[in-house]
DRENSE-127173 format. One line per field, with one value per residue: chain; x, y, z of N, C-alpha, C in turn; residue in three letters. Coordinates in Angstrom, 3 decimals. Last residue first. Example, Ala and Ser with C-alpha at 12.3 -4.5 7.8 and 13.67 -1.06 7.14 Angstrom:
cadena (A|A) $
n.xx (12.850|13.190) $
n.yy (-2.250|-5.690) $
n.zz (7.080|7.800) $
ca.xx (13.670|12.300) $
ca.yy (-1.060|-4.500) $
ca.zz (7.140|7.800) $
c.xx (12.900|13.200) $
c.yy (0.030|-3.300) $
c.zz (7.870|7.800) $
residuo (SER|ALA) $
# end
This chain:
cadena (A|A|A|A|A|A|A|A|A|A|A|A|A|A|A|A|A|A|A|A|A|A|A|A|A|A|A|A|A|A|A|A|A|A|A|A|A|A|A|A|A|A|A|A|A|A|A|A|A|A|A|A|A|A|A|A|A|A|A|A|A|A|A|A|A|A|A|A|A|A|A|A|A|A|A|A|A|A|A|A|A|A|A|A|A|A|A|A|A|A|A|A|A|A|A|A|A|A|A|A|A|A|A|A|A|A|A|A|A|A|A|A|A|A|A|A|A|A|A|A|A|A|A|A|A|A|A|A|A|A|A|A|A|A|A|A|A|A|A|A|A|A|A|A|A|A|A|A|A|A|A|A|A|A|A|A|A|A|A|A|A|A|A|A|A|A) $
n.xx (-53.254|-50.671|-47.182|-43.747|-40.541|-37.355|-34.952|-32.358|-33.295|-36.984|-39.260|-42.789|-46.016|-49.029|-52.371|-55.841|-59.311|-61.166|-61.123|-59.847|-57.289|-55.050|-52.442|-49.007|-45.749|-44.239|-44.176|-43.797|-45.724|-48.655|-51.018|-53.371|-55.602|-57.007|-58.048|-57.503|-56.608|-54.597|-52.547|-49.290|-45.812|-43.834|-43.260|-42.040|-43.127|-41.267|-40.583|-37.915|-36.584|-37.859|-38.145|-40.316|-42.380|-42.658|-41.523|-43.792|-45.515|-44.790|-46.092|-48.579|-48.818|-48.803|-50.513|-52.949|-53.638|-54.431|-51.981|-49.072|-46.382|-44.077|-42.289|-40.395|-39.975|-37.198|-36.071|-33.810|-33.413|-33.518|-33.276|-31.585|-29.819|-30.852|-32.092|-29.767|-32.377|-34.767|-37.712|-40.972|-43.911|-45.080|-48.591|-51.054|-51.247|-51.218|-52.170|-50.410|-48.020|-46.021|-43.407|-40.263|-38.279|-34.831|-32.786|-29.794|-28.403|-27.195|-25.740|-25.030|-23.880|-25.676|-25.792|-25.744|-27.306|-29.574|-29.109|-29.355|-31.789|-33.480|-32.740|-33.483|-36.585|-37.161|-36.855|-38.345|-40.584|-40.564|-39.687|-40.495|-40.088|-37.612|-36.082|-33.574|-32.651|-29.807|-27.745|-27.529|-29.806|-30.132|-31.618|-34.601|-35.319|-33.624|-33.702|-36.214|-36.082|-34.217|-35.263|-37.307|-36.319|-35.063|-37.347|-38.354|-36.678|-37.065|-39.141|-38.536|-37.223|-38.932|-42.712|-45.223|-47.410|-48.387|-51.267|-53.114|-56.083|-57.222) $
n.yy (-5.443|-7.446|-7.346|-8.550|-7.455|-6.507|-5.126|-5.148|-4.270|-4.575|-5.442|-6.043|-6.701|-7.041|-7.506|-6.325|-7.158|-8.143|-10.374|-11.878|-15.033|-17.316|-18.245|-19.621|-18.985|-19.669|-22.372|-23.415|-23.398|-22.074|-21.616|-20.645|-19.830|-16.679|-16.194|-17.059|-16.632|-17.361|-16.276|-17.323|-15.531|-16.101|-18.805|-19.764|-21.831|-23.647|-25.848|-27.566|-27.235|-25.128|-24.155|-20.599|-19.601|-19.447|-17.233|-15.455|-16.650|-15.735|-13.641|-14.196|-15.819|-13.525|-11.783|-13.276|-14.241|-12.751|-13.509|-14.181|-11.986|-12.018|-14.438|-15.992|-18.732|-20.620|-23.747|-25.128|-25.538|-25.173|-21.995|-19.448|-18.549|-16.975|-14.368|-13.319|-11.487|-9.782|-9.840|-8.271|-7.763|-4.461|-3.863|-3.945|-6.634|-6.081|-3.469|-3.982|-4.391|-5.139|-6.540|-8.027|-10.238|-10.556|-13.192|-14.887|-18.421|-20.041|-23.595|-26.001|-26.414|-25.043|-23.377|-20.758|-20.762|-20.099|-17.735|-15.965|-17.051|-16.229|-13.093|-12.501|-13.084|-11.088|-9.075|-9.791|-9.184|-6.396|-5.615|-8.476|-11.211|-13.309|-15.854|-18.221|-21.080|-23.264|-25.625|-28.572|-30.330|-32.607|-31.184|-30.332|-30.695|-29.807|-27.156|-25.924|-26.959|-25.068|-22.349|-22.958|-22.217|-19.966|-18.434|-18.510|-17.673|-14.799|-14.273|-14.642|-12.407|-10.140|-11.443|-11.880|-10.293|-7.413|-5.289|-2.447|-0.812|2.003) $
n.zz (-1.522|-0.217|-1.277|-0.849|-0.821|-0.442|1.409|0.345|-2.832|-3.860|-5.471|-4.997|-6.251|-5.056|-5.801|-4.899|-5.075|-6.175|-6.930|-3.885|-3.669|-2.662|-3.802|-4.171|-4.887|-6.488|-9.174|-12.652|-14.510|-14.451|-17.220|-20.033|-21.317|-19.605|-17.227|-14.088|-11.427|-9.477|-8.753|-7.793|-7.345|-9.031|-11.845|-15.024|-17.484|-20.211|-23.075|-24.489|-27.392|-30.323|-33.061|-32.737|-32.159|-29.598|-28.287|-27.948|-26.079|-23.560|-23.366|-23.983|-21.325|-19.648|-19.977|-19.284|-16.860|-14.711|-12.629|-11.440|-10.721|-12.493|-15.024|-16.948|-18.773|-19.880|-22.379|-23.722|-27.150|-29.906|-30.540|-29.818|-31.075|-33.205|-32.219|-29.062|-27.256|-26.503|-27.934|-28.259|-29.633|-30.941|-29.649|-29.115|-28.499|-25.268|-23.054|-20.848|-21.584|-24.526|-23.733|-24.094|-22.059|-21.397|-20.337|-19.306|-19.260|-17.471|-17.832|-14.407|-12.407|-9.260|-7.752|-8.424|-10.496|-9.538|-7.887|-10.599|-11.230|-9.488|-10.105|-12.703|-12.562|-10.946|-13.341|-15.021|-13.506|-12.925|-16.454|-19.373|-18.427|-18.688|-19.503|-19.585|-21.100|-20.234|-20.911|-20.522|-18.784|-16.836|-14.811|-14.776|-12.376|-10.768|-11.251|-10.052|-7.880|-6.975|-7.819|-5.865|-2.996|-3.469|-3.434|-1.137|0.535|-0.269|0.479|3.312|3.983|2.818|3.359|1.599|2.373|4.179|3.498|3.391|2.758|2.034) $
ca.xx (-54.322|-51.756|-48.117|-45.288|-41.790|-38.418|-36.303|-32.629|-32.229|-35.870|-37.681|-41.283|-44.548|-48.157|-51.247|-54.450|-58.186|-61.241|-61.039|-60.878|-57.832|-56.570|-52.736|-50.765|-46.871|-43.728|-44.816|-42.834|-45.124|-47.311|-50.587|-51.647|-55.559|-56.250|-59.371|-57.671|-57.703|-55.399|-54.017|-50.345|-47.339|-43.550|-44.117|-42.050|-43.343|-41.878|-41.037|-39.381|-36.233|-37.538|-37.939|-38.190|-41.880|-43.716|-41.127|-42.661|-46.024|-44.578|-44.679|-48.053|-49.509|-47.624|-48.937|-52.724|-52.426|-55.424|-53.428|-50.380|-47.390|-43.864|-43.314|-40.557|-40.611|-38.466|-36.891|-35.101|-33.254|-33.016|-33.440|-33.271|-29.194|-29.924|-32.505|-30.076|-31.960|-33.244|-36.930|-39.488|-43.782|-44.836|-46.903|-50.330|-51.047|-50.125|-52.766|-51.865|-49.081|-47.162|-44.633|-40.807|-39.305|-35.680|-32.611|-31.154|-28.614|-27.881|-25.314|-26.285|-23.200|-25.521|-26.273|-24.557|-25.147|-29.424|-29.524|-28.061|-30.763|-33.454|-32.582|-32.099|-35.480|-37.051|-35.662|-36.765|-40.760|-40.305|-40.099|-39.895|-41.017|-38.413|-36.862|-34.407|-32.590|-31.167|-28.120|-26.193|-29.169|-29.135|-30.077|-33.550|-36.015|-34.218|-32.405|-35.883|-36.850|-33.827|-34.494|-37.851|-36.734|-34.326|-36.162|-39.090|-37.286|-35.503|-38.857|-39.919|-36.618|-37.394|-40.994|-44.441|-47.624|-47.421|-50.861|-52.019|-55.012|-56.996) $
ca.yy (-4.464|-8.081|-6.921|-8.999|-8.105|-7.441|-5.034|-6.189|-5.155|-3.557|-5.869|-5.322|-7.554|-5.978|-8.030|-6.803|-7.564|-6.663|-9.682|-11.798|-13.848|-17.038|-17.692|-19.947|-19.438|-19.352|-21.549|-23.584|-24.517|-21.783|-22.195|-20.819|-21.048|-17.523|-16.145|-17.596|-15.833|-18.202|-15.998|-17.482|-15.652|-15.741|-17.516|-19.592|-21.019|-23.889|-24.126|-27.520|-28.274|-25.282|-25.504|-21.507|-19.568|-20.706|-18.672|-15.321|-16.673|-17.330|-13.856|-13.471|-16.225|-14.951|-11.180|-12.795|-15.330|-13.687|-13.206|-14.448|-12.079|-12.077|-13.397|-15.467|-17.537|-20.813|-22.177|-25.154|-25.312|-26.603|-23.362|-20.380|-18.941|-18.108|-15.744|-13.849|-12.451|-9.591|-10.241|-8.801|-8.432|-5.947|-3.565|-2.873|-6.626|-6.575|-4.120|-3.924|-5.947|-3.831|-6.492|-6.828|-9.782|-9.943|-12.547|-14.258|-17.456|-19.656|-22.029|-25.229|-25.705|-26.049|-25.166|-21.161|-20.697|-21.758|-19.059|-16.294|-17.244|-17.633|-13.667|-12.777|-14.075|-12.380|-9.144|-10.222|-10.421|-7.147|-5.025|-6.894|-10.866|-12.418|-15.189|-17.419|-19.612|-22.546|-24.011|-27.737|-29.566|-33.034|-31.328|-29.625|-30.638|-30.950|-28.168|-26.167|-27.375|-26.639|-22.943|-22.576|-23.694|-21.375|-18.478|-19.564|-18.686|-15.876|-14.410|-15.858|-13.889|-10.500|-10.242|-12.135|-11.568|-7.692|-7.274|-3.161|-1.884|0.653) $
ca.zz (-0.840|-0.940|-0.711|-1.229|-0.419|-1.431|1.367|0.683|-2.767|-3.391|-5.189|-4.470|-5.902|-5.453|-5.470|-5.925|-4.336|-6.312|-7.954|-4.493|-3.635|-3.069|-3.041|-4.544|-3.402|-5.475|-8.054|-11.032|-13.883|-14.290|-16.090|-19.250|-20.598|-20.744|-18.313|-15.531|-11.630|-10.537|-8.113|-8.533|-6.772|-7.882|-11.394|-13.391|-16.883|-18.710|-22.338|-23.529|-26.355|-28.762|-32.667|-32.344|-33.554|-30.482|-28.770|-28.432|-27.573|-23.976|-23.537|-24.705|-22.174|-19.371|-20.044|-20.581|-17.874|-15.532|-12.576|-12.661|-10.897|-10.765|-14.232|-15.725|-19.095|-18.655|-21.882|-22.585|-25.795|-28.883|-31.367|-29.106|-29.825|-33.045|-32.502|-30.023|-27.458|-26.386|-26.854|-28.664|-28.992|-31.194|-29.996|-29.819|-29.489|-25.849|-24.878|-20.839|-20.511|-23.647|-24.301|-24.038|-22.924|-21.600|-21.169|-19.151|-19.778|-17.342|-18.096|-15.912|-13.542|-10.864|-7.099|-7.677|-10.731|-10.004|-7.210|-9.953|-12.126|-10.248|-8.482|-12.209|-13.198|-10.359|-11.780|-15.084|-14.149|-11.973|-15.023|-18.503|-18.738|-17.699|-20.399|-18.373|-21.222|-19.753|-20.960|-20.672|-19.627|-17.934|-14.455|-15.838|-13.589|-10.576|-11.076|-11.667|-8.462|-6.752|-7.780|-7.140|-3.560|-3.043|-4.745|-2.427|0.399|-0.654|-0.920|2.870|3.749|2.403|3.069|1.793|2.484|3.603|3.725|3.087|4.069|1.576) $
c.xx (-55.737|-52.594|-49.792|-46.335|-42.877|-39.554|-37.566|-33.975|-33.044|-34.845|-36.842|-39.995|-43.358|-46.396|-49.278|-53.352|-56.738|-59.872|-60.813|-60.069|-59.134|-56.661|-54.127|-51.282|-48.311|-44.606|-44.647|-43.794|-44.355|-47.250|-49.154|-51.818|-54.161|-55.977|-58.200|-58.824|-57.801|-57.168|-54.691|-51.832|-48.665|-45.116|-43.956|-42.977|-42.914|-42.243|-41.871|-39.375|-37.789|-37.736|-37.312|-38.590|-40.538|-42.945|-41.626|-41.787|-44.529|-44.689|-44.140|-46.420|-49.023|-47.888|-47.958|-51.290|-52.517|-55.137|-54.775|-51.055|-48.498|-44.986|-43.205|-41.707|-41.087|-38.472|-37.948|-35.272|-34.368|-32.967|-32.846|-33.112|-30.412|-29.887|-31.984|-30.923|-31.423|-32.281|-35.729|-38.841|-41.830|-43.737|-46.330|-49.334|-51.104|-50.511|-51.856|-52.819|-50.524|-47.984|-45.581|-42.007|-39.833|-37.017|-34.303|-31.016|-29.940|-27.722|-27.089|-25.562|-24.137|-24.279|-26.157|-24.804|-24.977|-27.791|-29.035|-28.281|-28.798|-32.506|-32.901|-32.096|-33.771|-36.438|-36.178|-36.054|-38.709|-40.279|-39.359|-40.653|-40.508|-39.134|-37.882|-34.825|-34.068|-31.501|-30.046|-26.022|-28.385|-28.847|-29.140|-32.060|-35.418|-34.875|-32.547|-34.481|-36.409|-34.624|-33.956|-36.346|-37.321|-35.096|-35.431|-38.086|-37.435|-35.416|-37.964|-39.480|-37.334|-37.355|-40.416|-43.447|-46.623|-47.716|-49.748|-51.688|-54.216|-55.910) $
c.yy (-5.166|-6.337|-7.454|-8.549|-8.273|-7.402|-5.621|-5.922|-6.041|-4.134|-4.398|-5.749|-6.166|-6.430|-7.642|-7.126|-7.006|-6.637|-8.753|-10.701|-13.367|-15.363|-17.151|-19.272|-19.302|-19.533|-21.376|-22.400|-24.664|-23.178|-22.130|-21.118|-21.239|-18.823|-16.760|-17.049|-16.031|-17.228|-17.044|-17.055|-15.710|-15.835|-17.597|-18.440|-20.756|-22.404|-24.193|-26.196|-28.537|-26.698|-25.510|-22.800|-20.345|-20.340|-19.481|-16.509|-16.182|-17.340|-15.393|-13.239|-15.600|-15.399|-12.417|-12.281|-14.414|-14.170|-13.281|-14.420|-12.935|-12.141|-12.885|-14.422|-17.152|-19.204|-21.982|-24.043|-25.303|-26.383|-24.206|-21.696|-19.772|-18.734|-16.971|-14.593|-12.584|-10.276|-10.067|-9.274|-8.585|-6.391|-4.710|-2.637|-5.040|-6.669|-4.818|-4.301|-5.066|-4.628|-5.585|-6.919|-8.814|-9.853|-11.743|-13.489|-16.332|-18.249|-21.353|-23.752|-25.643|-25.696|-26.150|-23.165|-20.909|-21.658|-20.291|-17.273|-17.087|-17.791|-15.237|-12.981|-13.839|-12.996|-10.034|-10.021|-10.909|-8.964|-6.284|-5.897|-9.256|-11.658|-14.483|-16.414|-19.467|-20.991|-24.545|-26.237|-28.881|-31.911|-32.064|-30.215|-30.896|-31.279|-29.691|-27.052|-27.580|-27.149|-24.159|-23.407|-23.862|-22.940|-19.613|-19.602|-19.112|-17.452|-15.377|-15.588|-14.815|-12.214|-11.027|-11.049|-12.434|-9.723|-7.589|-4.780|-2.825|0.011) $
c.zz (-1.329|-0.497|-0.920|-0.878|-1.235|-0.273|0.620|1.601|-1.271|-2.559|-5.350|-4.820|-5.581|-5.446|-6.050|-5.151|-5.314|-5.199|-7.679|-6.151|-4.085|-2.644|-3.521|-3.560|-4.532|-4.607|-7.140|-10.658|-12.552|-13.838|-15.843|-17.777|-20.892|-20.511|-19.752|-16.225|-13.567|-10.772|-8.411|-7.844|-8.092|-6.904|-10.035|-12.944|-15.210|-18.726|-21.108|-23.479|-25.740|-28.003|-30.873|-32.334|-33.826|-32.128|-29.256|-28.823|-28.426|-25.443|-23.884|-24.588|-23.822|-20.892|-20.623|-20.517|-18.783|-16.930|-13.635|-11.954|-11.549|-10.377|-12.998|-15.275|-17.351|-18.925|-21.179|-22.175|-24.635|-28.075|-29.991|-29.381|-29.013|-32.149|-32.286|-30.812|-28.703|-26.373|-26.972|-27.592|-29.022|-30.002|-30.163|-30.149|-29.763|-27.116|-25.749|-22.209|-20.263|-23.027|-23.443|-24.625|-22.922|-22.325|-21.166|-20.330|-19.912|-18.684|-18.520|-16.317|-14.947|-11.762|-8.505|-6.796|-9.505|-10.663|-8.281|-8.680|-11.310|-10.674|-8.894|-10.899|-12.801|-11.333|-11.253|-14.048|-14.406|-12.725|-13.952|-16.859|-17.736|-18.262|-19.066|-19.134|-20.287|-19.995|-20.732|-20.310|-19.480|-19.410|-15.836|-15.595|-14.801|-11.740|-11.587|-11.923|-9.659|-7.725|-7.728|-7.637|-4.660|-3.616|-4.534|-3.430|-0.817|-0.648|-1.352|1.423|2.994|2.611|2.761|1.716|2.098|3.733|3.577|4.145|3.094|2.452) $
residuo (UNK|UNK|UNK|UNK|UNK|UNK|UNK|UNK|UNK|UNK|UNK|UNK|UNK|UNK|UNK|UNK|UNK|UNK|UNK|UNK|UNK|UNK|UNK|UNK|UNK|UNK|UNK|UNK|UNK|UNK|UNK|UNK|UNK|UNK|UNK|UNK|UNK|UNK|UNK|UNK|UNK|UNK|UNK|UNK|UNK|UNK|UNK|UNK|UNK|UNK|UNK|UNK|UNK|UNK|UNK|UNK|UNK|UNK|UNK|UNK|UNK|UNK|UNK|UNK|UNK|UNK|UNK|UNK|UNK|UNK|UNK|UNK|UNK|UNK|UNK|UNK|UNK|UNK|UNK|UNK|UNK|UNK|UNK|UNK|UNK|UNK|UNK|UNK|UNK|UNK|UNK|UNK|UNK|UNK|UNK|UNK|UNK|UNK|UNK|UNK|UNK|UNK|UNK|UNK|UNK|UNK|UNK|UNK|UNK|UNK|UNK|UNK|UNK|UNK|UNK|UNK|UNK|UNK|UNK|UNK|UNK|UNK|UNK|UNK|UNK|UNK|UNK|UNK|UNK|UNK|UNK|UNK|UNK|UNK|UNK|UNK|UNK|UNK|UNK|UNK|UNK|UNK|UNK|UNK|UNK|UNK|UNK|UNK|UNK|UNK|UNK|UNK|UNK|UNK|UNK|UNK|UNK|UNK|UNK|UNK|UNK|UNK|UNK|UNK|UNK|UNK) $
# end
């Protein structure tokens, strides 16, 4: 099987930069931002977002963890590492590193439909758009066509990250 690196190190840092601004841009009259990563590689791009948007804002970033089985997410229940308390009124962006056919994104997002929440965005590091749920990411590191039988492999190793396509 042949490996693609399709994005390294810098091109990541790239997009974190300009993910980053984006959400700035988006978001510059709120106070807090809760960053909700979706466990694994989903929260370690949220803390590479997160320490990017401390250092171009005084937004208070707050991260924080989802936990859901991403292969049979209703075998388990769904949590996050968060105060409840601390949701109500706020703006919340749900991190991935991957969409491919929205069920992970789609179930982490579902965690907050229970909070009077501000907005709920989605970030994502690489979209297939390979939709069988109907989620969509709002901020996007790159769009990228693929086939089904194709996958797409995210890295964060400090300063080695990349992007594989096999």
């Amino acid at each position: 099987m042949t490996e693609t690196i399709i994005l390294n190190h810098k091109q990541i840092e790239q997009k974190i930069n300009r993910l980053a601004y984006q959400i700035y841009e988006n978001n510059y009259e709120e106070t807090e931002i809760i960053m909700a990563g979706i466990s694994g590689n989903g929260f370690t791009f949220a803390e590479k977002i997160a320490k990017k948007l401390s250092e171009i804002s005084t937004i208070k970033i707050t991260l924080c963890t989802i936990n859901l089985n991403k292969t049979n997410p209703l075998s388990e229940t769904i949590s996050c590492d968060i105060e409840k308390e601390t949701i109500p009124n706020k703006a919340i962006i749900v991190v991935d590193d991957v969409l491919d056919s929205g069920k992970t994104l789609i179930y982490g997002l579902r965690y907050f439909l229970d909070f009077p929440i501000k907005r709920l965005r989605t970030l994502i590091l690489v979209d297939r758009s390979h939709m069988i749920y109907p989620v969509k990411a709002d901020y996007v590191g790159l769009s990228l066509a693929t086939t089904l039988q194709e996958h797409v492999r995210v890295y964060f190793e400090a300063e080695n990250d990349k992007v594989i396509l096999m």
